[in-house]
DSSP file (Angstrom, degrees, kcal/mol; ACC not computed):
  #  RESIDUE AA STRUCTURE BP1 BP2  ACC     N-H-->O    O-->H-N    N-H-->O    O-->H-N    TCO  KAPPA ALPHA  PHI   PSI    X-CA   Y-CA   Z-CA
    1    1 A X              0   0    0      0, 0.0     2,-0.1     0, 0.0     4,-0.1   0.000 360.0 360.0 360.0 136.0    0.0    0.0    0.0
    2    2 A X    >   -     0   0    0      1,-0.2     3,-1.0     4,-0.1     7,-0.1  -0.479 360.0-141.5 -49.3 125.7    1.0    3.8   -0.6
    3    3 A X  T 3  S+     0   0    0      1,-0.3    -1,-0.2    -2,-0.1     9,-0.0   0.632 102.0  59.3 -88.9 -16.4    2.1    5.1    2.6
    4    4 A X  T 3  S+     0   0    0     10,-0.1     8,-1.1     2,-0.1     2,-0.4   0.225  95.8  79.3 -95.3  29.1    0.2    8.8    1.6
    5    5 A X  B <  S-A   11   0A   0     -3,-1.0     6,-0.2     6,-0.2     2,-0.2  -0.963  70.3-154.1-139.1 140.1   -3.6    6.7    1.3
    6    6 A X    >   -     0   0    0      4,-1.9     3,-1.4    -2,-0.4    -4,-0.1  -0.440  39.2 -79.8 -99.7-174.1   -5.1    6.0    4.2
    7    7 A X  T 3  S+     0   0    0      1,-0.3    -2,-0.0    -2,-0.2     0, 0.0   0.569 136.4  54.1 -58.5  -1.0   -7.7    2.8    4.3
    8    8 A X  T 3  S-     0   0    0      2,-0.2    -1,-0.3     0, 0.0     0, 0.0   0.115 121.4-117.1-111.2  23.6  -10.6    4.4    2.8
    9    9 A X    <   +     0   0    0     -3,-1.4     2,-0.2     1,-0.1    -2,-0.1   0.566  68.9 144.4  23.4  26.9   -7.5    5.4   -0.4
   10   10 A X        -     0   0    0      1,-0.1    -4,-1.9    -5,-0.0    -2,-0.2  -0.500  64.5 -94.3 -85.4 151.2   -8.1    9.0    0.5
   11   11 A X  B     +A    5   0A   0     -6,-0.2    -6,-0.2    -2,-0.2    -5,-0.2  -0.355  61.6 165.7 -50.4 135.2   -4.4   11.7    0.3
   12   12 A X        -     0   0    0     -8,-1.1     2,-0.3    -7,-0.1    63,-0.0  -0.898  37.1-113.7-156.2 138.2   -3.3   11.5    3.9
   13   13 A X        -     0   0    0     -2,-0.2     2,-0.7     1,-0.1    63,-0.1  -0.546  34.7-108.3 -77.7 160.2    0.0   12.6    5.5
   14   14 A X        -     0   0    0     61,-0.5    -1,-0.1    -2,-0.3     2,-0.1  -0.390  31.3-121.9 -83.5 115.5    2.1   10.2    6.8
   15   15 A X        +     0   0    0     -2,-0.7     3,-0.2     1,-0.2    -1,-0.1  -0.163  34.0 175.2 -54.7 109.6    2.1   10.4   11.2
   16   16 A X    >   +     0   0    0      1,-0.2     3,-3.7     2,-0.1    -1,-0.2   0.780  54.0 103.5 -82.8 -16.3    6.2   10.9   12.2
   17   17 A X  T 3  S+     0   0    0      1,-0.4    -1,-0.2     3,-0.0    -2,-0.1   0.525  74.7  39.5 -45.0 -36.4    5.1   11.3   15.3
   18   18 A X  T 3  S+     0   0    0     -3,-0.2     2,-0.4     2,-0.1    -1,-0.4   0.156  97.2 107.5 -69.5 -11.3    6.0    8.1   16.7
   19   19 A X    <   -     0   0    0     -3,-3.7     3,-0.1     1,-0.0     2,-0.0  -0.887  66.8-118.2 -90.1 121.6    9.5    8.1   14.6
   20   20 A X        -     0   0    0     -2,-0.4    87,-0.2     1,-0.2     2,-0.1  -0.275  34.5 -96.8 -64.1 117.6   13.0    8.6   16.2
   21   21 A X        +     0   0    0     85,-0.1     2,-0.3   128,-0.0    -1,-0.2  -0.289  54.4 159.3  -3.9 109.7   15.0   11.1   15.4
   22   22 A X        -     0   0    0     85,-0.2    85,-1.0    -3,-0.1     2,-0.5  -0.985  43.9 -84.9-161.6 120.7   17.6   10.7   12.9
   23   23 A X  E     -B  106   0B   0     -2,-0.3     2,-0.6    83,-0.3    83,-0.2  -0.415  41.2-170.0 -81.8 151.3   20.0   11.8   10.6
   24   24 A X  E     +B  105   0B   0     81,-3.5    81,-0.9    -2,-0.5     2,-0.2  -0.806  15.7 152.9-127.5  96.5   18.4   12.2    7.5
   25   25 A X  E     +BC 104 148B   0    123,-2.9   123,-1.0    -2,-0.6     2,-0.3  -0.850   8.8 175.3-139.7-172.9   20.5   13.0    3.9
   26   26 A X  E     -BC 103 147B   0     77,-1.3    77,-3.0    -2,-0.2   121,-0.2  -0.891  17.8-149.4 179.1 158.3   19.6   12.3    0.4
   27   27 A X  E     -BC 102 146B   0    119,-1.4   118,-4.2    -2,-0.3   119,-0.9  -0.898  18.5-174.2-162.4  97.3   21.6   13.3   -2.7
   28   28 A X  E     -BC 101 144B   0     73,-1.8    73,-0.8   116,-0.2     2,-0.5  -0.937  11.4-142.8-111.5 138.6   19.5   14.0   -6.2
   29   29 A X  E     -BC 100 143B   0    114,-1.8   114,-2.2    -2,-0.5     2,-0.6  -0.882   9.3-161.2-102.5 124.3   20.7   14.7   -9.6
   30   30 A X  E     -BC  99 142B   0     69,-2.0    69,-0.7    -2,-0.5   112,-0.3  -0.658  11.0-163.3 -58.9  50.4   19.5   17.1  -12.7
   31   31 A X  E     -BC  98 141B   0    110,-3.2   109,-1.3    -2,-0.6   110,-0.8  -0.268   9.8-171.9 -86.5 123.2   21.0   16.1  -16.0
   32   32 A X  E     -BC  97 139B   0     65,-5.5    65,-2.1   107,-0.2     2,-0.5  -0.807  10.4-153.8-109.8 151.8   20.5   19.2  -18.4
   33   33 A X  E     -BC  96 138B   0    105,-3.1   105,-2.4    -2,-0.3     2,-0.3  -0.966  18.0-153.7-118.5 136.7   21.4   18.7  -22.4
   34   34 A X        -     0   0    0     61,-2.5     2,-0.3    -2,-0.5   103,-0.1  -0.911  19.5-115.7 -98.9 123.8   22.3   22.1  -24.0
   35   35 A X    >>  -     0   0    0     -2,-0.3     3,-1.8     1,-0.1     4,-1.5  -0.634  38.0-113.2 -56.2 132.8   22.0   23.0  -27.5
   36   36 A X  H 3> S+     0   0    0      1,-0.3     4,-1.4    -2,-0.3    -1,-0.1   0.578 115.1  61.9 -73.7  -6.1   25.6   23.6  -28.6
   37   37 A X  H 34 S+     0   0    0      2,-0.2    -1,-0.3     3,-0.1     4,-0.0   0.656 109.9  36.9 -78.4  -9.8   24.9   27.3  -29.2
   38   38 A X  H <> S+     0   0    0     -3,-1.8     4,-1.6     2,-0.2     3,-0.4   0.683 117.2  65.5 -88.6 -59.1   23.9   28.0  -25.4
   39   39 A X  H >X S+     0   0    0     -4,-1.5     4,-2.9     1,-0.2     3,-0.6   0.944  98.9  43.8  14.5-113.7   26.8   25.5  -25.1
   40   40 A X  H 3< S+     0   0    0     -4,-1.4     4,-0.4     2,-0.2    -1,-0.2   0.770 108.8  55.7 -32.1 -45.9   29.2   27.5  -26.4
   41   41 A X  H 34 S+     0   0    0     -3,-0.4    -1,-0.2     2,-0.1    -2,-0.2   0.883 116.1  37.5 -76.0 -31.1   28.2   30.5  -24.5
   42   42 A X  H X< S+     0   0    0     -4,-1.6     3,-4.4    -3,-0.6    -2,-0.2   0.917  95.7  85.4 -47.9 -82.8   28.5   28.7  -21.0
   43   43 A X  T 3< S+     0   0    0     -4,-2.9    -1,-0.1     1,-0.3    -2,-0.1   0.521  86.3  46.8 -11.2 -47.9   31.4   26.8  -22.0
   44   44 A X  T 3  S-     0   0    0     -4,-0.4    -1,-0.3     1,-0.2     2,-0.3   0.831 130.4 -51.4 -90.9 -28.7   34.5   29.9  -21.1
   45   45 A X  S <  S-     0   0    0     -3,-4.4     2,-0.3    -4,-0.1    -1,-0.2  -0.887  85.7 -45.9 166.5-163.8   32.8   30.5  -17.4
   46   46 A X        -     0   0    0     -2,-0.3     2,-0.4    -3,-0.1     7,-0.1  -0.673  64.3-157.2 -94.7 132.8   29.6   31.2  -16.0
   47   47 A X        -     0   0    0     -2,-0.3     7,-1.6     5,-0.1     2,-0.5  -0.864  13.2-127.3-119.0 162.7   27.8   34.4  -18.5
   48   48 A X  B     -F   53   0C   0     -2,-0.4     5,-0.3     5,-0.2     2,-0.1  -0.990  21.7-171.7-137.3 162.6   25.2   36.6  -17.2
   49   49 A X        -     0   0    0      3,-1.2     3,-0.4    -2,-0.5     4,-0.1  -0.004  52.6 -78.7-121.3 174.7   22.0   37.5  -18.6
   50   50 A X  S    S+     0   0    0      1,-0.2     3,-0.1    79,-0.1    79,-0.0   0.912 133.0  51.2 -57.8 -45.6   19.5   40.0  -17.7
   51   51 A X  S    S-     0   0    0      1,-0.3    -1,-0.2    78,-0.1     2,-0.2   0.529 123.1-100.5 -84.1  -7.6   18.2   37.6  -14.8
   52   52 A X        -     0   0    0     -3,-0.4    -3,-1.2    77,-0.1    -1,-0.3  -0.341  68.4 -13.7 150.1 177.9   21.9   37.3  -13.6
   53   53 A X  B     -F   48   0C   0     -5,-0.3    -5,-0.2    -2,-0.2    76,-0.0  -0.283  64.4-144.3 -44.9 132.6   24.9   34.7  -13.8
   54   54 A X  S  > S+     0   0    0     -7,-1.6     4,-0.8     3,-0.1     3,-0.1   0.892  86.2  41.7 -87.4 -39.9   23.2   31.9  -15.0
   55   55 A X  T  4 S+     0   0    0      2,-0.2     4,-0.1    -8,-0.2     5,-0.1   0.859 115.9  47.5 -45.4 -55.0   25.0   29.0  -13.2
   56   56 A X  T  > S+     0   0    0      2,-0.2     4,-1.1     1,-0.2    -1,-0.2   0.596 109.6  54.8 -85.5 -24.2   25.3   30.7  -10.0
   57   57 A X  H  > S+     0   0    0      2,-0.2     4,-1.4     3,-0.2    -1,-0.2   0.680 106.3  59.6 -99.4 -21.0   20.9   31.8  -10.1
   58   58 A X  H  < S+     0   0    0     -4,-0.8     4,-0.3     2,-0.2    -2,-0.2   0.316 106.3  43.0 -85.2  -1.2   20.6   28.0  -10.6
   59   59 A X  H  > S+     0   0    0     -4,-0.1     4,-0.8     2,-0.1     5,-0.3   0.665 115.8  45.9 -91.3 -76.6   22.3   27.4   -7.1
   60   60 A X  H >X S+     0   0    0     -4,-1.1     3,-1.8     2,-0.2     4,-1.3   0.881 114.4  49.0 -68.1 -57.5   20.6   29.9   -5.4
   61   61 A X  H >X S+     0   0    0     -4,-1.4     4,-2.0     1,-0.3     3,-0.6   0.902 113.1  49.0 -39.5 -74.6   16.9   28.8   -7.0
   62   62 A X  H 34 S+     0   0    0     -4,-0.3     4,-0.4     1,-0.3    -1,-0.3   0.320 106.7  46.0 -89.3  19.7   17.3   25.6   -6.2
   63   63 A X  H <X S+     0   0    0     -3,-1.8     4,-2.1    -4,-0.8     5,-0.4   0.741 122.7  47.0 -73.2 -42.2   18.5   25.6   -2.2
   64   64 A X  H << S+     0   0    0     -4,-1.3    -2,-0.2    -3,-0.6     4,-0.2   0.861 105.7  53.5 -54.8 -41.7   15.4   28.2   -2.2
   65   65 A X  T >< S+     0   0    0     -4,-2.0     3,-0.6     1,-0.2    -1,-0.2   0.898 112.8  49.9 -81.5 -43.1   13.4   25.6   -4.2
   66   66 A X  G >4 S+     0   0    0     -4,-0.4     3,-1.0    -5,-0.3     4,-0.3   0.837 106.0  53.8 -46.1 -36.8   14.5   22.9   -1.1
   67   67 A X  G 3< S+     0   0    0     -4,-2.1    -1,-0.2     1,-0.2    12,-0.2   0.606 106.9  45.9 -80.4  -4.1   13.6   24.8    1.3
   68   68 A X  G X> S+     0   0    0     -3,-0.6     3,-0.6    -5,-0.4     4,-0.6   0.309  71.6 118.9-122.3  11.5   10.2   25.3    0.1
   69   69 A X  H X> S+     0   0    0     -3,-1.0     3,-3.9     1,-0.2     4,-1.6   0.990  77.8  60.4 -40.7 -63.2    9.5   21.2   -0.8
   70   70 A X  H 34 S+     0   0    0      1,-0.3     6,-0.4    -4,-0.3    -1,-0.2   0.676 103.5  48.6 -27.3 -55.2    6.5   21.6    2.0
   71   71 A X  H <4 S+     0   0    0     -3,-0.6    -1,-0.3     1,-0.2    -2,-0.2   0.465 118.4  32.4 -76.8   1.2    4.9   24.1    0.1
   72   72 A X  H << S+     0   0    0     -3,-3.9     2,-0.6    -4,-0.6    -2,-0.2   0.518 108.5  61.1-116.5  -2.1    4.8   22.6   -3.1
   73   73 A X  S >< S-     0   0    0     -4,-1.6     3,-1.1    -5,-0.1    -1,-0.1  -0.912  75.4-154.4-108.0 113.1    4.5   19.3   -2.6
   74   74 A X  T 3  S+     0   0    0     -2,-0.6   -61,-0.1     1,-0.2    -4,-0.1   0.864  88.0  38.7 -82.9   7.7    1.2   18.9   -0.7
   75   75 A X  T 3  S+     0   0    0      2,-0.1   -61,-0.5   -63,-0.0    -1,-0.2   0.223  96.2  97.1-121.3  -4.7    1.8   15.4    1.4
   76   76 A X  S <  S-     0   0    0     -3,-1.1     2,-0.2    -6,-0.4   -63,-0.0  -0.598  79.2-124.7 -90.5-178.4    5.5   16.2    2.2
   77   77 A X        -     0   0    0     -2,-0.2     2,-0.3   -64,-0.0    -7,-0.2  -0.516  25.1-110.8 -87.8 162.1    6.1   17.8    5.7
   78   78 A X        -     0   0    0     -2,-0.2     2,-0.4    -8,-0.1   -10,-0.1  -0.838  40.5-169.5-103.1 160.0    7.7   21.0    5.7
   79   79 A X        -     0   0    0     -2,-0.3     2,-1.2   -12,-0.2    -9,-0.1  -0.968  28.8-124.7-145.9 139.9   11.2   20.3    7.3
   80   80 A X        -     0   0    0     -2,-0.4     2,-0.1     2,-0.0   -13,-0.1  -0.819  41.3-138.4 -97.5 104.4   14.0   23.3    8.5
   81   81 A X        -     0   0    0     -2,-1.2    24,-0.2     1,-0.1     3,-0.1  -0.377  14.0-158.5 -48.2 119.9   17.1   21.9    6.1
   82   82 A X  S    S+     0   0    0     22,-0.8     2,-0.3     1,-0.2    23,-0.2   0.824  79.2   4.8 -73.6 -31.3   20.3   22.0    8.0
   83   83 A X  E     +D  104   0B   0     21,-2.5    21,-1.4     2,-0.0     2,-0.3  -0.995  56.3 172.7-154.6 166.0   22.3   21.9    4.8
   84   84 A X  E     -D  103   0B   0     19,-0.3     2,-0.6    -2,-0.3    19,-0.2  -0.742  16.9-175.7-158.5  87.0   21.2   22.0    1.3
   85   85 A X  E     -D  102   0B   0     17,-1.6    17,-1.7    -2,-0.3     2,-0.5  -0.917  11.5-163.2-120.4 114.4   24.4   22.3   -1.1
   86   86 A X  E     +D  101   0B   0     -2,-0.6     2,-0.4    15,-0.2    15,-0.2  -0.698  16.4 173.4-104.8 126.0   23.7   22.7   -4.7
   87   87 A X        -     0   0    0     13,-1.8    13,-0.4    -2,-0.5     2,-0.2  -0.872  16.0-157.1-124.2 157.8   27.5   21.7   -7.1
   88   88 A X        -     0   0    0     -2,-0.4    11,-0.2    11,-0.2     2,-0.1  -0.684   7.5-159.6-174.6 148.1   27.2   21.5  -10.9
   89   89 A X  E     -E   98   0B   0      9,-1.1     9,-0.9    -2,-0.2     2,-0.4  -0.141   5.0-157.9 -96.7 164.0   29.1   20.1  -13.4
   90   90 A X  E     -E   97   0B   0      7,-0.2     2,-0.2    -2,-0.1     7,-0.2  -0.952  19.9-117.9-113.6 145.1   30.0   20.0  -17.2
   91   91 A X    >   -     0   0    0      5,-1.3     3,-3.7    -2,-0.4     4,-0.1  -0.672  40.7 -99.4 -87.6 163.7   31.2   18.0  -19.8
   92   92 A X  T 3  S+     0   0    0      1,-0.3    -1,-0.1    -2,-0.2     0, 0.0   0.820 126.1  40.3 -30.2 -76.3   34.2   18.5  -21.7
   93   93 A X  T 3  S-     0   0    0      1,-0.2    -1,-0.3    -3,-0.0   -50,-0.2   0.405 108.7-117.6 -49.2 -12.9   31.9   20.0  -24.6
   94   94 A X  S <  S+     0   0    0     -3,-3.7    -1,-0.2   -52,-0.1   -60,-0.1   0.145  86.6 108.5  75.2 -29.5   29.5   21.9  -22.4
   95   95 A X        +     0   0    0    -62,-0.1   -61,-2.5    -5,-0.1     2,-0.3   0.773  60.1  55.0 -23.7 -56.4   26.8   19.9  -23.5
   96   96 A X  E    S-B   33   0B   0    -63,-0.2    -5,-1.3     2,-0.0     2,-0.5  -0.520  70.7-156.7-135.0 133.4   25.8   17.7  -20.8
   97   97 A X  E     -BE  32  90B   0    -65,-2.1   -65,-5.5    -2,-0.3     2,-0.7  -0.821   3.1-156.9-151.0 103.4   24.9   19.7  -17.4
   98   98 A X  E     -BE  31  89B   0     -9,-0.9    -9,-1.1    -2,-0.5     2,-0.8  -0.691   7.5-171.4 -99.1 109.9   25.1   17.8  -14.0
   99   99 A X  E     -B   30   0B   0     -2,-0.7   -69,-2.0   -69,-0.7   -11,-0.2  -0.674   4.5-178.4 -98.6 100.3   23.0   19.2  -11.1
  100  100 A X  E     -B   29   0B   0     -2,-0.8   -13,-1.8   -13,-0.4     2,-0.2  -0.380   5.4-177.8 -92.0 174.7   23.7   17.7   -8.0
  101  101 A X  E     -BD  28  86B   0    -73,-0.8   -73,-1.8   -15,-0.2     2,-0.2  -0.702   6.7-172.0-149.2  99.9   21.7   18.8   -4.9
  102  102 A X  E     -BD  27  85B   0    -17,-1.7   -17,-1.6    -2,-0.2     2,-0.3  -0.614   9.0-177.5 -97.1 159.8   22.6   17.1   -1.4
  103  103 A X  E     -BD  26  84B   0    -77,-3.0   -77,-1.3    -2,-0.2     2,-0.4  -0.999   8.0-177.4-142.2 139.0   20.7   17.6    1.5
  104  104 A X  E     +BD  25  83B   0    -21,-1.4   -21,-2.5    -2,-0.3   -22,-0.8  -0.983   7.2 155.5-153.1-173.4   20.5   16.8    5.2
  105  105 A X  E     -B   24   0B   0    -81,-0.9   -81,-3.5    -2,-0.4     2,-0.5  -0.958  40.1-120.4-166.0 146.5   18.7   17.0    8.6
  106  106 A X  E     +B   23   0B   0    -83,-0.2     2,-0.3    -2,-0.2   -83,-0.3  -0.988  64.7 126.1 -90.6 117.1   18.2   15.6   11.7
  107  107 A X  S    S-     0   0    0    -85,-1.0   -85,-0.2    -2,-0.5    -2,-0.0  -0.991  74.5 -94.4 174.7 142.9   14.7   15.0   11.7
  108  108 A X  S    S+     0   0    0     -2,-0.3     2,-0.3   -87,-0.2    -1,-0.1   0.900 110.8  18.9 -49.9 -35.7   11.4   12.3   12.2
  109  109 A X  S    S-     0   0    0      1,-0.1   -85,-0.1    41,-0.1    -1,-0.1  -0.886  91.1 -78.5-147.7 175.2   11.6   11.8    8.2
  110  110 A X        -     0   0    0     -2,-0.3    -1,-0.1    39,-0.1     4,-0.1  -0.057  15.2-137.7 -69.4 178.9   14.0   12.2    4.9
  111  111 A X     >  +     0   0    0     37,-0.2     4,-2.3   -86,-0.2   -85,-0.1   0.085  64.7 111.7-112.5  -5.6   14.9   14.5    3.0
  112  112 A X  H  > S+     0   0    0      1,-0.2     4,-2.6     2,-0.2    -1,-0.1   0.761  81.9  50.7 -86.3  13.4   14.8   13.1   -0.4
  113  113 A X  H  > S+     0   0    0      2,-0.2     4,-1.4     1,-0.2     5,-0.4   0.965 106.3  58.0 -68.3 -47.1   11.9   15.2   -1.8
  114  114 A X  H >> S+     0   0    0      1,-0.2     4,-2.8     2,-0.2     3,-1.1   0.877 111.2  46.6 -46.5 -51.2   13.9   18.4   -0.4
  115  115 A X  H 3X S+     0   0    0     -4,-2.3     4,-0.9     1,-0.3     5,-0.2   0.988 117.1  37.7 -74.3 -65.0   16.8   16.9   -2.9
  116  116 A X  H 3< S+     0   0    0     -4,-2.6    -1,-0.3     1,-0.2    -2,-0.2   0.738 114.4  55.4 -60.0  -2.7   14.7   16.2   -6.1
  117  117 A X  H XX S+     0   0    0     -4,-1.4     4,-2.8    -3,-1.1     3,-1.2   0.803 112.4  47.8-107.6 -63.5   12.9   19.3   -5.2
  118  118 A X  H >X S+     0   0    0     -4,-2.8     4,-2.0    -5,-0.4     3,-2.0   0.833 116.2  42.9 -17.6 -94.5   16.7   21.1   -5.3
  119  119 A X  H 3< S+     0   0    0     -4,-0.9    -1,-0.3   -91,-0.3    -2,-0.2  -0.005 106.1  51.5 -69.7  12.6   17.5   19.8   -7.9
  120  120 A X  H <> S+     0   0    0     -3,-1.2     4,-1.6    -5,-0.2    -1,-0.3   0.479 109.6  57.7-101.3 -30.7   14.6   20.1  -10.3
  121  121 A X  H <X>S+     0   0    0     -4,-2.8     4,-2.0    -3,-2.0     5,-0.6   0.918 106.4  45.6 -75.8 -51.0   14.4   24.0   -9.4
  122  122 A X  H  X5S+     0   0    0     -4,-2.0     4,-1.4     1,-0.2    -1,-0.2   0.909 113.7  48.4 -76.1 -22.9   17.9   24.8  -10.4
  123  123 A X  H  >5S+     0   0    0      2,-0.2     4,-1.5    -5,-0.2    -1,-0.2   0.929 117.6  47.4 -69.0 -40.5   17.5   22.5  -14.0
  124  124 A X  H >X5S+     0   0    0     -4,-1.6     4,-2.5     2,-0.2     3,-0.7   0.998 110.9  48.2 -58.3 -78.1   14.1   24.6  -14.4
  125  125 A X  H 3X>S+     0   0    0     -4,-2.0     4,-2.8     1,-0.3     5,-0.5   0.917 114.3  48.3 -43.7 -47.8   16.0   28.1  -13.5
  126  126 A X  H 3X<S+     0   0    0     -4,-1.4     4,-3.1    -5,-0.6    -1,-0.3   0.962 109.6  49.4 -64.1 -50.3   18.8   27.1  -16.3
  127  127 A X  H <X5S+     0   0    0     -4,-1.5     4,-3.4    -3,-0.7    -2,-0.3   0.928 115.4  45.9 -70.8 -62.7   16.2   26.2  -18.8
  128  128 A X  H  X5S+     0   0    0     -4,-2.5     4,-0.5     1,-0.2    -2,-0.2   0.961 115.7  46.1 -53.8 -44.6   14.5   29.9  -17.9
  129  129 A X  H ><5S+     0   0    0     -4,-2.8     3,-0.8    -5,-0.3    -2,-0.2   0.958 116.1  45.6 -55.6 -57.6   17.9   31.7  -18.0
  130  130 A X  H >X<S+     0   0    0     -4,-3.1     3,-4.3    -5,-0.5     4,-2.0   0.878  93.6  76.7 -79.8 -19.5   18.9   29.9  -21.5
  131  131 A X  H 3< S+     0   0    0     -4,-3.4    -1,-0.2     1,-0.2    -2,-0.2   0.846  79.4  69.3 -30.8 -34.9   15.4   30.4  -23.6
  132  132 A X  T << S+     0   0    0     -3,-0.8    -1,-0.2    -4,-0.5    -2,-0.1   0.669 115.2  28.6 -83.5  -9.0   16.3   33.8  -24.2
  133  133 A X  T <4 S-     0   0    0     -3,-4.3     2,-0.3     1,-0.3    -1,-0.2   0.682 135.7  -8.6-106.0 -45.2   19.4   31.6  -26.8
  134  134 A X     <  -     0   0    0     -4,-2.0    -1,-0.3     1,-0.0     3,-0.1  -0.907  43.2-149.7-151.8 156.4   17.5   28.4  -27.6
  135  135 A X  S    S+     0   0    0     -2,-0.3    -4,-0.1    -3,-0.1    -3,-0.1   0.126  89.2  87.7-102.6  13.3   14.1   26.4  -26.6
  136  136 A X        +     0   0    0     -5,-0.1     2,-0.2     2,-0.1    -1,-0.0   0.164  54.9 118.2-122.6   9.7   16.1   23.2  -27.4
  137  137 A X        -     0   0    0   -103,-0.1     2,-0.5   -10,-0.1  -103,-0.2  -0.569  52.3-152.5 -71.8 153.9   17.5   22.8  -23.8
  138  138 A X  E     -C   33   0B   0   -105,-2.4  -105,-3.1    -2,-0.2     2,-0.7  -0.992  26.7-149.4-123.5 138.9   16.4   19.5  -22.2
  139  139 A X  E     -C   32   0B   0     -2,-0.5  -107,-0.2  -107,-0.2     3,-0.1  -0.845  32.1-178.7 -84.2  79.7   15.9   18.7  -18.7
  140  140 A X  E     -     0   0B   0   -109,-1.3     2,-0.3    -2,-0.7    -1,-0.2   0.695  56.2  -2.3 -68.6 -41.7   17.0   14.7  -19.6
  141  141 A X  E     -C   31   0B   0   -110,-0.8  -110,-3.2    -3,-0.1     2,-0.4  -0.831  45.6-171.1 177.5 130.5   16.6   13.2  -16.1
  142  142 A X  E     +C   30   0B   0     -2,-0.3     2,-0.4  -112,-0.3  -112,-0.2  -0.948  30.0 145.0-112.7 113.8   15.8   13.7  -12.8
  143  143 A X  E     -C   29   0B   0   -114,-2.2  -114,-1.8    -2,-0.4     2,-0.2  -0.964  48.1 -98.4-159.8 157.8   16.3   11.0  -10.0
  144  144 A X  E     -C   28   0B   0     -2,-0.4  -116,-0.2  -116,-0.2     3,-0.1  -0.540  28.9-178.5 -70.5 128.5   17.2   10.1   -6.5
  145  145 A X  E     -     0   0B   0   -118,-4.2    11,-1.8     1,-0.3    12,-0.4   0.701  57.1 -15.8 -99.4 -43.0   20.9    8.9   -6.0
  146  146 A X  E     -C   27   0B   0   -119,-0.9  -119,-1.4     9,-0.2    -1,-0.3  -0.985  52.3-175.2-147.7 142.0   21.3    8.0   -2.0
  147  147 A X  E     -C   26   0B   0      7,-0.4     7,-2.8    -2,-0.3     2,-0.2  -0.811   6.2-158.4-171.9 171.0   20.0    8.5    0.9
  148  148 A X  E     +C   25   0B   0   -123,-1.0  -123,-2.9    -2,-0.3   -37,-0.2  -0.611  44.2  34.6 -95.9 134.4   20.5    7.9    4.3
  149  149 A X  S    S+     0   0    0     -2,-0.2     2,-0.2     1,-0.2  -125,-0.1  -0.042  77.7  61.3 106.6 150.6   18.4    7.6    8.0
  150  150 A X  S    S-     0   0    0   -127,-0.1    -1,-0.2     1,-0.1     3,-0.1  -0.622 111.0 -26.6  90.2-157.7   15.3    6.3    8.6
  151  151 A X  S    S-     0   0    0      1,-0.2     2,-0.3    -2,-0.2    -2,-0.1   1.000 120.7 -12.1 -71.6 -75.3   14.1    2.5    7.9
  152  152 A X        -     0   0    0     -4,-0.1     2,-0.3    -3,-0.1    -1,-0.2  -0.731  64.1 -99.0-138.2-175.4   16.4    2.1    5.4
  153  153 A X        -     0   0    0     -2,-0.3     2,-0.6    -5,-0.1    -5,-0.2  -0.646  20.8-161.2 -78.6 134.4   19.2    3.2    2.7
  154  154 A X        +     0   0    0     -7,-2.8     2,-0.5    -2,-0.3    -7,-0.4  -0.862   8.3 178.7-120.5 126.6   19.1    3.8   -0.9
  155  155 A X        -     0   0    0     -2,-0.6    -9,-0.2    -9,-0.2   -10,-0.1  -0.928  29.7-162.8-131.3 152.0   21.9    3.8   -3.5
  156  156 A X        -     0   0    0    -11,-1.8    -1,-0.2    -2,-0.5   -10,-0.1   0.538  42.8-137.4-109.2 -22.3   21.5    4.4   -7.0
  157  157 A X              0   0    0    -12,-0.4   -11,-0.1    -3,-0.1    -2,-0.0   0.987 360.0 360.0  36.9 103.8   25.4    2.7   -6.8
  158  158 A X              0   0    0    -13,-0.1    -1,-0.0     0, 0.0   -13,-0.0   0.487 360.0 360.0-109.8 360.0   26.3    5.3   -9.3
């Protein structure tokens, strides 16, 4: 059974109340494909746009977009993040655009909405930043890699 349906299959939050303390961390990844003309522009550093450094506005969106799982999600809890560290990567070509987003807490439940939540804001924010060059960016995949605390562990064994 879906732990958010209660018996009747109605949306219900899930009771932590009863749950132990724990730390609680979780690590999700973005993978953005660039059209090689956006690419290219990227490629020498970070550039900025009217809406700011684009790299660096895709870090700050998405810790902001973590903190704020609770309110967009309607079945998570809302949780005060202890740390919420948003890195991203390139390939050689510039193509290929890795957003990772790790997260943790001490806390009755995980964290890994907070992470895909992360890291789904800041692929979103790059994709607003780069329209204004191309429509042809793709957000290619968003998924849970680890996490830790609670009943059990998950690893993506990446």
């Amino acid at each position: 059974m879906l732990s958010h349906l209660n018996a009747q299959g109605q949306p219900t939050m899930v009771n932590v109340g009863d749950k132990p303390v724990t730390k609680r961390t979780a690590h999700a990844v973005a993978i953005v494909e660039l059209p090689a003309e956006l690419a290219a522009l990227l490629r020498d550093g970070d550039i900025a746009t009217k809406k700011g450094p684009v790299f660096q506005t895709a870090i700050l969106a998405g810790v902001m977009g973590a903190k704020q799982t609770g309110n967009l999600i309607p079945l998570c809890h809302p949780l005060p993040l202890e740390d919420c560290k948003i890195d991203i990567e390139t390939s050689n070509d510039g193509r290929l655009v890795t957003i990772h987003c790790r997260v943790q807490i001490h806390a009755k439940t995980g964290v890994e909405m907070e992470a895909l939540t992360g890291a789904s804001i800041a692929a979103l924010t790059l994709y607003d930043m780069g329209k204004a060059v191309t429509h042809g960016i793709v957000i290619k995949e968003i998924k849970l890699l680890e996490k830790t605390g609670g009943k059990r562990d998950f690893s993506a064994n990446v």
